[in-house]
C-alpha positions as CSV (number, residue, x, y, z in Angstrom):
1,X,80.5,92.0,95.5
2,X,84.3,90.8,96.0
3,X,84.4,89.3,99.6
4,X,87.6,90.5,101.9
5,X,88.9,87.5,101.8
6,X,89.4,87.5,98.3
7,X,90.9,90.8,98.2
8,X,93.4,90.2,100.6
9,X,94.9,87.1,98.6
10,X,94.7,89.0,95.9
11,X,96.5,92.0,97.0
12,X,99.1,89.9,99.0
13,X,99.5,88.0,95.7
14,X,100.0,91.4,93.8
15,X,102.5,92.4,95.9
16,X,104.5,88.9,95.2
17,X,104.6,88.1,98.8
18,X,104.0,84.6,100.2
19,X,101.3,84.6,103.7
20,X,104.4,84.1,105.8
21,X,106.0,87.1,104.7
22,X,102.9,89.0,104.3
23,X,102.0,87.6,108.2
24,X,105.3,89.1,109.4
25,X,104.7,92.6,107.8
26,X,101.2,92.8,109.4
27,X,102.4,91.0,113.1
28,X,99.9,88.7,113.2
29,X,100.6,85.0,112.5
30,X,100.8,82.6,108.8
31,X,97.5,80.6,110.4
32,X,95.7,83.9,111.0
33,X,96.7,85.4,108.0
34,X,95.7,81.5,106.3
35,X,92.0,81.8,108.0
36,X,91.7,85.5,106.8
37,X,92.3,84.4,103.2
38,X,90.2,81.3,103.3
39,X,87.5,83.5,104.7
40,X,87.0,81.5,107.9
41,X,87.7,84.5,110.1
42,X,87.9,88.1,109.4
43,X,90.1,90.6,110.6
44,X,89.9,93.1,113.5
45,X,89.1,96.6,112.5
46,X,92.6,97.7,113.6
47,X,94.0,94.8,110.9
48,X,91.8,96.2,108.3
49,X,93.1,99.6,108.5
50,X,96.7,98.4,108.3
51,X,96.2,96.3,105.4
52,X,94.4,99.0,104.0
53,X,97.3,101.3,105.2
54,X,100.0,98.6,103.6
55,X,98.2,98.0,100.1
56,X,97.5,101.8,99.6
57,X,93.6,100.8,99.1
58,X,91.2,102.5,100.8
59,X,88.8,100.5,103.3
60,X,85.8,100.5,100.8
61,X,88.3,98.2,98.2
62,X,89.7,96.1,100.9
63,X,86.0,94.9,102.0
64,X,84.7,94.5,98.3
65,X,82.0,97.3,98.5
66,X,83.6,99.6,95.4
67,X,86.6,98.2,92.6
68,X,88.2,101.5,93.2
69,X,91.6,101.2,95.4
């Protein structure tokens, strides 16, 4: 199983946008956005459904249980 931390460098990645950018778009800041990557913290439930909500992936892709977005 994919962990959510590599899923949301991946999909950040995909979208061509840098974590400062990608920090901006989801108000939180470049070291949170750092740690969630890096898988040293994990986001919110509220966080997750944005970046769900931003990527177009459903909740299940985001958290590595299915590789279905």
């Amino acid at each position: 199983m994919v962990s959510i931390s590599n899923r949301i460098k991946f999909l950040r990645e995909k979208e061509g946008l840098n974590q400062k950018e990608f920090a901006k778009k989801m108000n939180i800041s470049r070291s949170t956005a750092s740690m969630y990557e890096s898988g040293k913290n994990t986001p919110p439930d509220d966080i997750k459904i944005a970046m769900a909500k931003f990527f177009d992936v459903s909740l299940d892709y985001l958290m590595g249980v299915t590789d279905i977005p």
